[in-house]
MMTF fields as JSON, N, C-alpha, C and O atoms, coordinates in Angstrom:
{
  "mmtfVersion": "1.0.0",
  "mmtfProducer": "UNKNOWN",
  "numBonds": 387,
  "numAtoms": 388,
  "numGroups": 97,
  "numChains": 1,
  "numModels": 1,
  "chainsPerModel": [1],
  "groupsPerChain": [97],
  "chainIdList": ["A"],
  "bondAtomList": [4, 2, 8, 6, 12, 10, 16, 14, 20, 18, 24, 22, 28, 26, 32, 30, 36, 34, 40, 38, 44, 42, 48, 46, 52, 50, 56, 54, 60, 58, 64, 62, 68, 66, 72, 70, 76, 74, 80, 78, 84, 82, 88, 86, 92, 90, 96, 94, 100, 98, 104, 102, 108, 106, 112, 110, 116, 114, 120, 118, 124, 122, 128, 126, 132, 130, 136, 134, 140, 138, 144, 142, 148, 146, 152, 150, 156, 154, 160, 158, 164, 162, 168, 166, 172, 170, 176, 174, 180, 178, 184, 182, 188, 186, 192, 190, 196, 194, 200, 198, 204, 202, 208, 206, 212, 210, 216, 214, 220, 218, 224, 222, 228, 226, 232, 230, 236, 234, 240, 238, 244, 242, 248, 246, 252, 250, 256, 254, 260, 258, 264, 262, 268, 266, 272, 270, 276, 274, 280, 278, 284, 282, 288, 286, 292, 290, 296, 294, 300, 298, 304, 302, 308, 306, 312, 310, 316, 314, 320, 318, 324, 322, 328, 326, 332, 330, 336, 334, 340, 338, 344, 342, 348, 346, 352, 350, 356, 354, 360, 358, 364, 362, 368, 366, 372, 370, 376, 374, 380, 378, 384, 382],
  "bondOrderList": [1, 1, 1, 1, 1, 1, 1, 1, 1, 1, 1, 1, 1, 1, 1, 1, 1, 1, 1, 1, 1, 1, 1, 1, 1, 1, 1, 1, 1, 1, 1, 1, 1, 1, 1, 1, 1, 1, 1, 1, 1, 1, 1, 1, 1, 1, 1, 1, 1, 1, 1, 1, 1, 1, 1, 1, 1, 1, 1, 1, 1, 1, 1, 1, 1, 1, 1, 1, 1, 1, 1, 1, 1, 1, 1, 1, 1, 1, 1, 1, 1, 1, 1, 1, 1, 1, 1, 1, 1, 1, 1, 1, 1, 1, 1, 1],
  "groupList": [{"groupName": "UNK", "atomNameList": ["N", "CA", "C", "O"], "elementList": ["N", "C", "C", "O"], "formalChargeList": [0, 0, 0, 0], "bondAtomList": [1, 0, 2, 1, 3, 2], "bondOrderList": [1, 1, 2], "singleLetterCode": "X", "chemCompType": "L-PEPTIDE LINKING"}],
  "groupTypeList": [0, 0, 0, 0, 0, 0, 0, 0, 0, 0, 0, 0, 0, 0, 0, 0, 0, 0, 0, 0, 0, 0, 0, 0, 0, 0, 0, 0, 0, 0, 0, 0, 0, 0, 0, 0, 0, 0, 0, 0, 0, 0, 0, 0, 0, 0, 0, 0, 0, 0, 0, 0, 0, 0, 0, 0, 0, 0, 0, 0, 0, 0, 0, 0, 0, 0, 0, 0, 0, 0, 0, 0, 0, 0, 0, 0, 0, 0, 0, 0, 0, 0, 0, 0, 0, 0, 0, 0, 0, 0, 0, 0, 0, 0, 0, 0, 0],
  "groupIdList": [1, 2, 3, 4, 5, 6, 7, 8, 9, 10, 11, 12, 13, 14, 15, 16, 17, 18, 19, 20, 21, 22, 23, 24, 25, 26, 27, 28, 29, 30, 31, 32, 33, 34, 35, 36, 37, 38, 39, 40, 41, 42, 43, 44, 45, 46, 47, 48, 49, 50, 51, 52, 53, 54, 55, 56, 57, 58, 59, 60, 61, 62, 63, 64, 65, 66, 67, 68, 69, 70, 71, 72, 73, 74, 75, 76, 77, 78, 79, 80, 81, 82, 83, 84, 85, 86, 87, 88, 89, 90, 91, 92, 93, 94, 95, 96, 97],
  "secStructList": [7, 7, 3, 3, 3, 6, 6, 3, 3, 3, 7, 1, 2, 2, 2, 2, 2, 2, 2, 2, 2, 6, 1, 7, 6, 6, 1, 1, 1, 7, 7, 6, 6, 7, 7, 2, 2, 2, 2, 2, 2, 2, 2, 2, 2, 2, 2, 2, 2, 6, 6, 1, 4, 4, 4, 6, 6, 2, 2, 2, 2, 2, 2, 2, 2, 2, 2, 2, 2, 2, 2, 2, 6, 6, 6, 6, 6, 6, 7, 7, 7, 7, 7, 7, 7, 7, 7, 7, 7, 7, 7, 7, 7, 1, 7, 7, 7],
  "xCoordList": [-3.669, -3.015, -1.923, -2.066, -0.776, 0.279, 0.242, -0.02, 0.676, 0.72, 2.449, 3.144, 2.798, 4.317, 4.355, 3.436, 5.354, 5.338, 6.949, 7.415, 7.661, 8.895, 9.66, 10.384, 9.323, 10.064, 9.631, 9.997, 8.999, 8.694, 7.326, 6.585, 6.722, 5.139, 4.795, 5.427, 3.724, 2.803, 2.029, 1.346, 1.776, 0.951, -0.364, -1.343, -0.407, -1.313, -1.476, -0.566, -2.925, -3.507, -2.49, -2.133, -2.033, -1.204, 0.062, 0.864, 0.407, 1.967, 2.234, 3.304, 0.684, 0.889, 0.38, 0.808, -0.03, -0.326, 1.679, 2.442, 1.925, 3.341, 4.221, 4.629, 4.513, 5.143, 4.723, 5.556, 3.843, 3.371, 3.456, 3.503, 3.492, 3.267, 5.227, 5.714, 6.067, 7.05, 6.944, 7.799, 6.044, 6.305, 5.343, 4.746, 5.398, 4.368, 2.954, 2.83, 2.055, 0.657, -0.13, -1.186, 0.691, 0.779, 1.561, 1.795, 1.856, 2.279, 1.848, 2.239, 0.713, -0.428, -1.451, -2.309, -1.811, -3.33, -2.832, -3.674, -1.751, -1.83, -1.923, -2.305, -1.56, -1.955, -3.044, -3.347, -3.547, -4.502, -3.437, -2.338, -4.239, -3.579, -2.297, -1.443, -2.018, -0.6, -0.587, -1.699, 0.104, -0.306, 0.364, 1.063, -0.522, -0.384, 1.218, 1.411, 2.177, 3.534, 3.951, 4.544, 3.449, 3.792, 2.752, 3.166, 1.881, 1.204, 1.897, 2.118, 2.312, 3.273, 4.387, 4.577, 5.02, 5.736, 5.965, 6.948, 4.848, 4.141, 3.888, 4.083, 3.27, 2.683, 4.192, 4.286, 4.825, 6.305, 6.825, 6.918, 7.152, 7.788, 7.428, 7.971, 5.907, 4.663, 5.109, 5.437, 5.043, 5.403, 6.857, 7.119, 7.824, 9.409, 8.958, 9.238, 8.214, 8.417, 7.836, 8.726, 6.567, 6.257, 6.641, 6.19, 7.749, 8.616, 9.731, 10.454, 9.62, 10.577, 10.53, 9.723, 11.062, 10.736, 10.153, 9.105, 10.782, 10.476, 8.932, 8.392, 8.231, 7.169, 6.165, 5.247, 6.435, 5.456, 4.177, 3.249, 3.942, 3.006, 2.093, 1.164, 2.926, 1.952, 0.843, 0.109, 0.535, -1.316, -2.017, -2.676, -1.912, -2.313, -2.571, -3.567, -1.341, -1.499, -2.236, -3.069, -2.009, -3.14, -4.807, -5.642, -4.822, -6.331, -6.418, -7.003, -5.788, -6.073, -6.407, -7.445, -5.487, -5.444, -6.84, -7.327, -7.185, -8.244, -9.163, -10.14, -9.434, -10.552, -10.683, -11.532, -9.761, -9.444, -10.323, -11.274, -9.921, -10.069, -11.554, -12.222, -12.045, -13.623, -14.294, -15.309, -13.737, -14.125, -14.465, -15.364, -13.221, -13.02, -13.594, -14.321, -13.625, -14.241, -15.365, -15.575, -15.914, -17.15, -18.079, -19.088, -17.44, -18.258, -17.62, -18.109, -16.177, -15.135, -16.217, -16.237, -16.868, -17.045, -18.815, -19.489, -19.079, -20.834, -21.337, -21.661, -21.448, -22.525, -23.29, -23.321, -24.639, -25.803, -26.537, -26.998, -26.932, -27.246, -28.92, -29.901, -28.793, -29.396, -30.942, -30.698, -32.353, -33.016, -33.436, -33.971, -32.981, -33.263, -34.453, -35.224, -35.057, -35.769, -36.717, -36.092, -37.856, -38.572, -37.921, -37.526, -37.872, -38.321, -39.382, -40.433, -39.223, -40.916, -40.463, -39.301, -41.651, -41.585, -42.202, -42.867, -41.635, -41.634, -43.351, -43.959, -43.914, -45.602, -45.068, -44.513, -45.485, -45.732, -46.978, -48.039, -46.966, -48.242, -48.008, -46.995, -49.319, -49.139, -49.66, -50.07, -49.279, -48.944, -47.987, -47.553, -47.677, -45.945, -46.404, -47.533, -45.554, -45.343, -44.883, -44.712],
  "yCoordList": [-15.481, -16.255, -15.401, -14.178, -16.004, -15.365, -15.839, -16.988, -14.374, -14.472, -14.597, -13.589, -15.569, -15.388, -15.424, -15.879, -14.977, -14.963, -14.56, -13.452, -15.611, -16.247, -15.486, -14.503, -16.202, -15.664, -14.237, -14.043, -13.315, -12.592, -12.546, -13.183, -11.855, -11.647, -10.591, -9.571, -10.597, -9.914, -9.404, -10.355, -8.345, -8.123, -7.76, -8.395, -6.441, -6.167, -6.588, -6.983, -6.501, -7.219, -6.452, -7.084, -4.951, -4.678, -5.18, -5.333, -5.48, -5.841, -7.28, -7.615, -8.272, -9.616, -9.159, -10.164, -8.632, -8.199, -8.233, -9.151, -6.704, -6.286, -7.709, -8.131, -8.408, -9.221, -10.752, -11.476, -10.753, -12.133, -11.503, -12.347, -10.063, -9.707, -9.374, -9.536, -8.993, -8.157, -7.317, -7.115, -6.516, -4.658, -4.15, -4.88, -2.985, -2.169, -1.915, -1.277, -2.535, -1.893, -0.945, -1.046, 0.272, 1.496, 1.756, 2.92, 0.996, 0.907, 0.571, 0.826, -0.23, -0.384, 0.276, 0.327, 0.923, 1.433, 3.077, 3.861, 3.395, 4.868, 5.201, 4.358, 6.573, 7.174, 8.42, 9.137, 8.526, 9.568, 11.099, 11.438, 11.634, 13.354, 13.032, 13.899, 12.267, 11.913, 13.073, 13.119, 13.945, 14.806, 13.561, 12.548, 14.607, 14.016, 13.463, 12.419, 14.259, 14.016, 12.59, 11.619, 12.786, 11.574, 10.181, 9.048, 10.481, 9.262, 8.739, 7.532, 9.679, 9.526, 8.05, 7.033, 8.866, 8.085, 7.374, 6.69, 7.088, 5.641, 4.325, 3.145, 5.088, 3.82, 3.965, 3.41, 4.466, 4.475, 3.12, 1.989, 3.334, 2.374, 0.911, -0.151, 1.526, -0.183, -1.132, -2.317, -0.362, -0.952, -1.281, -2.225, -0.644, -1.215, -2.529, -3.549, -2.745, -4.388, -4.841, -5.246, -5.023, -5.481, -6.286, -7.303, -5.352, -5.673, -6.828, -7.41, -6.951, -7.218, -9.125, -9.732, -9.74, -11.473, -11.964, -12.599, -11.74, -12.149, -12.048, -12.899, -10.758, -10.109, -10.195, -9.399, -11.278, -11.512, -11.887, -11.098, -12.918, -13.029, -12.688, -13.254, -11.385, -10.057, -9.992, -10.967, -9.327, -8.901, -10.246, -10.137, -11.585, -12.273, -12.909, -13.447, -12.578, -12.793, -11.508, -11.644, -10.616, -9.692, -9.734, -9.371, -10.401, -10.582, -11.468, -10.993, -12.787, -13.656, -13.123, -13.282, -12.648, -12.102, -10.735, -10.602, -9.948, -9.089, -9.812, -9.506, -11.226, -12.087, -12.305, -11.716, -13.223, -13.436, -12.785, -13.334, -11.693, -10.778, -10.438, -10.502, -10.042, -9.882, -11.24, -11.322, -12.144, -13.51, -13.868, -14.235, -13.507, -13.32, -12.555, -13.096, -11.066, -10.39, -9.166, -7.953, -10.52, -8.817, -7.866, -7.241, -7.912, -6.744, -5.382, -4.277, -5.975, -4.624, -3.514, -2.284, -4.309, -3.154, -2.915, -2.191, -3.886, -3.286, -3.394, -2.428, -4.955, -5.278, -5.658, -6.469, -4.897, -5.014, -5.619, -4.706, -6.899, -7.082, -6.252, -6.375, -5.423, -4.892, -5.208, -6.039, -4.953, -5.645, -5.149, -4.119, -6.296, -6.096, -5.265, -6.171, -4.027, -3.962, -4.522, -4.689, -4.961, -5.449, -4.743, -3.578, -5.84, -5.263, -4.875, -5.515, -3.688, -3.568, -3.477, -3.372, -3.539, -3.054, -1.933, -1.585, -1.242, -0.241, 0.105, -0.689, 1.354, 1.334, 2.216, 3.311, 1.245, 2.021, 2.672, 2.101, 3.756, 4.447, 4.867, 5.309, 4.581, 5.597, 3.551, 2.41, 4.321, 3.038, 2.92, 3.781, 1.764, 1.978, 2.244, 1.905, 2.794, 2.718, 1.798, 1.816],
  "zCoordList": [16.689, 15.65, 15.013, 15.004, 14.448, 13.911, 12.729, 12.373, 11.741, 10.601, 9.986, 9.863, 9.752, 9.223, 7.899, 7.217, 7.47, 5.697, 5.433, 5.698, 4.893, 4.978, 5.888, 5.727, 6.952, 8.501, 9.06, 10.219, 8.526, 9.35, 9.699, 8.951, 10.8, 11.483, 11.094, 11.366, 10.374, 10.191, 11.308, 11.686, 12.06, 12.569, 12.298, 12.69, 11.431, 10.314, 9.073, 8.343, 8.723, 7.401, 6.248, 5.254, 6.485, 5.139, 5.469, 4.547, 6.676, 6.818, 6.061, 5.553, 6.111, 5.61, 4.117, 3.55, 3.383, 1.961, 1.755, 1.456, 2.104, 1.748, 1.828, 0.746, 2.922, 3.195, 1.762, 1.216, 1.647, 0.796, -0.575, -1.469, -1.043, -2.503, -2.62, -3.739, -1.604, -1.47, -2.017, -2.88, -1.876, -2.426, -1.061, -0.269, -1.075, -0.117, -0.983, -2.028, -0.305, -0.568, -1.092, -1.718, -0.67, -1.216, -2.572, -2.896, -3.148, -4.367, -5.534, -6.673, -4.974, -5.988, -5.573, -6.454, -4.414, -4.394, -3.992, -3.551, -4.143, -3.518, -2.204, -1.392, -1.793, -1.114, -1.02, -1.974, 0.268, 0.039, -0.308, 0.13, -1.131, -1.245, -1.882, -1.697, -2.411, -3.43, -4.358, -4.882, -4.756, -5.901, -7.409, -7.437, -8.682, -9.633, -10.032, -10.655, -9.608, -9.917, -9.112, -9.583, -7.755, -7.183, -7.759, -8.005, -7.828, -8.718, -9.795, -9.891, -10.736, -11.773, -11.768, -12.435, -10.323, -9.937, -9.551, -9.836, -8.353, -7.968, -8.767, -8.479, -10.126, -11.486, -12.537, -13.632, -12.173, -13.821, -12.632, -13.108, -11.065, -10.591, -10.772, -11.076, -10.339, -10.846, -11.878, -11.803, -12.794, -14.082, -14.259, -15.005, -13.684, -13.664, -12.933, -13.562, -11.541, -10.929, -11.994, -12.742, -12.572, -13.192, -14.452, -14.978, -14.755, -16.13, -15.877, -16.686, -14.516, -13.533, -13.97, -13.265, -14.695, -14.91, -13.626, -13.745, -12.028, -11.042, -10.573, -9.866, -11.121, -10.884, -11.845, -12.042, -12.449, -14.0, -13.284, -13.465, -12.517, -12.043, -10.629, -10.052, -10.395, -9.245, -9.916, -9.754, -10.488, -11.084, -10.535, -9.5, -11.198, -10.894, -8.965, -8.479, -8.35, -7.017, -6.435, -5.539, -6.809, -6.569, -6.469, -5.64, -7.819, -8.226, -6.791, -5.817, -6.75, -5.943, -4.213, -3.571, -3.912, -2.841, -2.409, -1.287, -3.568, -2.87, -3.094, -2.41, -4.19, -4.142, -2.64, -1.972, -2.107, -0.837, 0.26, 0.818, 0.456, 1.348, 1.413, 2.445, 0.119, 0.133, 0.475, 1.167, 0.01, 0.748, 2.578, 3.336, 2.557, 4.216, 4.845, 5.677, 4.845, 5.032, 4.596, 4.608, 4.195, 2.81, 3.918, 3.589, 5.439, 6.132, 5.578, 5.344, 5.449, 4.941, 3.974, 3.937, 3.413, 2.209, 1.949, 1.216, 2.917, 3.328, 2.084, 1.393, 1.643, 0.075, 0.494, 1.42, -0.403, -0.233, -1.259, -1.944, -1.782, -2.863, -3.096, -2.362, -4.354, -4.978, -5.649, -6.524, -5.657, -6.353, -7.787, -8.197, -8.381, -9.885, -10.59, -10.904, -11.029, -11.673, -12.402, -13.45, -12.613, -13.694, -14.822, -14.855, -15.924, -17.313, -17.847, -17.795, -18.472, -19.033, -20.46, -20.852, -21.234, -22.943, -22.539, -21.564, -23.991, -24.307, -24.863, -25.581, -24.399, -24.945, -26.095, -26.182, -26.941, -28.467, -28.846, -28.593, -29.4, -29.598, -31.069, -31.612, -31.586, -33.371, -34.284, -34.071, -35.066, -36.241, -37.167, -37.932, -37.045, -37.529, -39.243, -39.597, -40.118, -41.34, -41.877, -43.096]
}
């Protein structure tokens, strides 16, 4: 199946992220081993699109989109639902005052 996203193909899942958000991927999640300066610079740019009128509503297609994805594929991230603890009370000992 082909992924297009206004005229171009996606081959990869980040190529159709980048392509449907127009920014690179790596712009919101980093790179590995980025030093702190380049992080810096990574999130001052963030926040210029952001400020951006065109880009008012990225965060929001964001949210939508990694909803998405864990949707689609929640092997990605290997959830295990958890079992709840009992509650217990607390054993009081003595006599209260």
């Amino acid at each position: 199946m082909k992924l297009i996203v206004a005229g171009h193909q996606a081959v990869t899942d980040a190529e159709f992220a980048e392509l449907a958000l127009g920014t690179p991927v790596e712009l919101w999640l980093g790179v590995e081993g980025e030093s702190d300066e380049e992080r810096a610079a990574r999130l001052d740019a963030a926040r210029d699109i952001l400020a951006d009128p065109e880009y008012r509503e990225l965060p929001d297609e964001l949210i939508r989109l990694a909803a998405r994805v864990v949707e689609d594929h929640p092997d990605l991230f290997n959830v295990v639902p958890l079992a709840r603890p009992a509650r217990r009370r607390p054993v009081r000992r003595g006599v209260a005052a």
